[in-house]
N, C-alpha and C positions, 0 to 999 in steps of 0.2 A: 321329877328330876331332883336328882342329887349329885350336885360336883360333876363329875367327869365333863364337862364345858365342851373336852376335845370330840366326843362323840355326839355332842346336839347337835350340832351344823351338819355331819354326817348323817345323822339320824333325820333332822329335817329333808335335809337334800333327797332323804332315797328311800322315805316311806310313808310319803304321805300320798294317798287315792280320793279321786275324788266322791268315788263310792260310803267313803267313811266320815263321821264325825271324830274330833279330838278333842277330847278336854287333857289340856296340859299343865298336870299342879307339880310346880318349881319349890322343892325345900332348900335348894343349895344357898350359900352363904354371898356367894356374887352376886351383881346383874349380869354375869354374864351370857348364862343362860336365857333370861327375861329378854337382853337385847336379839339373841338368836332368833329366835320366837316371834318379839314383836317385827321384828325386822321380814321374816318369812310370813306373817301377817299380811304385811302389807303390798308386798310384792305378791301373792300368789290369792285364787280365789277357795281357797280349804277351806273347809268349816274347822277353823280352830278355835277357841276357848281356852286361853292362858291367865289362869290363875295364880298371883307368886303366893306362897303358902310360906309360914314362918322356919326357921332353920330348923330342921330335925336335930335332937340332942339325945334322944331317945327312941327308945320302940316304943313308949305311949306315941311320944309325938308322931312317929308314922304311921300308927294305927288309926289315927285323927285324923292326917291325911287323907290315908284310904278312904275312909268314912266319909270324908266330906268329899271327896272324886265319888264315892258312891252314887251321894244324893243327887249332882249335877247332870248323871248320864241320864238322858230322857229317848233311849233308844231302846232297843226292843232285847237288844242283845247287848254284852258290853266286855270289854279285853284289856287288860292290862298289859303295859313292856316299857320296861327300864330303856333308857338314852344308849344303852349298846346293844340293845335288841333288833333284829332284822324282820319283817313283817314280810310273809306269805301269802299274797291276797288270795292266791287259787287253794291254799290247806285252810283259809279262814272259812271261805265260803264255803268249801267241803262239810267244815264244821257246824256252820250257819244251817246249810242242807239237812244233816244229820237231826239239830234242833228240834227244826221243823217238823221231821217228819217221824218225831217221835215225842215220850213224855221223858226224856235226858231235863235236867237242869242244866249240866255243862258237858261242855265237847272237846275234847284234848286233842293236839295235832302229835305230828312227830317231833322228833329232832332232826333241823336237818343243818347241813354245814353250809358256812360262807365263806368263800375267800375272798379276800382282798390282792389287788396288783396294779399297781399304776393310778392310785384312787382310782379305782374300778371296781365295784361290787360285785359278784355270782352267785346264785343259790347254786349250792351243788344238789350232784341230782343221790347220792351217797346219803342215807338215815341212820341214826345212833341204831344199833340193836343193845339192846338192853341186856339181853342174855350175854353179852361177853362179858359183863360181870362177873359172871360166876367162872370165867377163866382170868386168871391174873394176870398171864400175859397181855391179855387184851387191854387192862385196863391202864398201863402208861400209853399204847395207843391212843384209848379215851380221853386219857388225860391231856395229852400233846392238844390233841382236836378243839377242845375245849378251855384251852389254854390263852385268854386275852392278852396276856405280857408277851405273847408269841405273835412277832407280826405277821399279817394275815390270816388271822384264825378268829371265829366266831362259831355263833349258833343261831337256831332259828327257834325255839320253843314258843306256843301260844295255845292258852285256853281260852274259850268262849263260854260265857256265864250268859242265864236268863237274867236283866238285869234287878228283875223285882228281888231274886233271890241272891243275887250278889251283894246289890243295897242292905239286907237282911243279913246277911252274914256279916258285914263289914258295920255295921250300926250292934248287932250282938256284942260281936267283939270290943268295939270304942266302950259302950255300955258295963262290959264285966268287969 
């Protein structure tokens, strides 16, 4: 976590499974976030792990973070998403499945959209296509979609990492 405050309550409220572990490392400069957190701690039975981690000032400093979120996941599998990210549980496991049943390192889902209405959340059932890139008109479309200063618009993006090799990438990096 970093700042956006307005989205951790949101982000608590409507993504957490109880299929999943959480380690949650807080760089923002309030407690604001820390109070969302331990507060949702305590009321719910999720496996969370709330770490506050010192202000990011930099991209060492985040790269440190990552790192040490690395070392903490003691799961099999492990997924990063920023405090305005929406969580897929049926594209995760898709992904998890994929894993398994192959020698992949990591597993990429789609894009898919969210909207908001009446604090009400939706996955929509509509996915980025990527090739409208390459037509321009498409791409103020993409853009509107993707657009957070636009109220009710998000996205759903998630990759799944093995986590010994995530830990390894993310310790390389802190390292270089």
């Amino acid at each position: 976590l970093l700042g956006k405050e307005e989205y951790t309550k949101i982000w608590l409220d409507h993504n957490l499974y109880a299929d999943f572990k959480y380690i949650i490392i807080d760089g923002s400069k309030t407690r604001m976030n820390e109070n969302f957190v331990k507060d949702k701690i305590k009321k719910s039975k999720f496996n969370i792990k709330y770490i506050k981690y010192e202000n990011e000032k930099n991209v060492s400093d985040w790269v440190k973070k990552m790192a040490t979120a690395a070392s903490k996941s003691d799961t099999k599998y492990t997924m990063t998403v920023d405090n305005d990210d929406f969580i897929n549980v049926i594209g995760i496991k898709k992904c998890i499945e994929k894993l398994e049943k192959s020698n992949f390192q990591i597993a990429s889902g789609n894009v898919h959209y969210v909207s908001e209405f009446n604090n009400k959340y939706k996955l929509l059932k509509n996915t980025m296509k990527f090739s409208a890139y390459k037509n321009v008109q498409n791409i103020n479309s993409i853009k509107n979609y993707l657009n957070h200063n636009k109220f009710g618009n998000g996205y759903v993006w998630y990759s799944i990492y093995k986590t010994n090799i995530f830990y390894k990438v993310w310790e390389h990096i802190h390292k270089s």
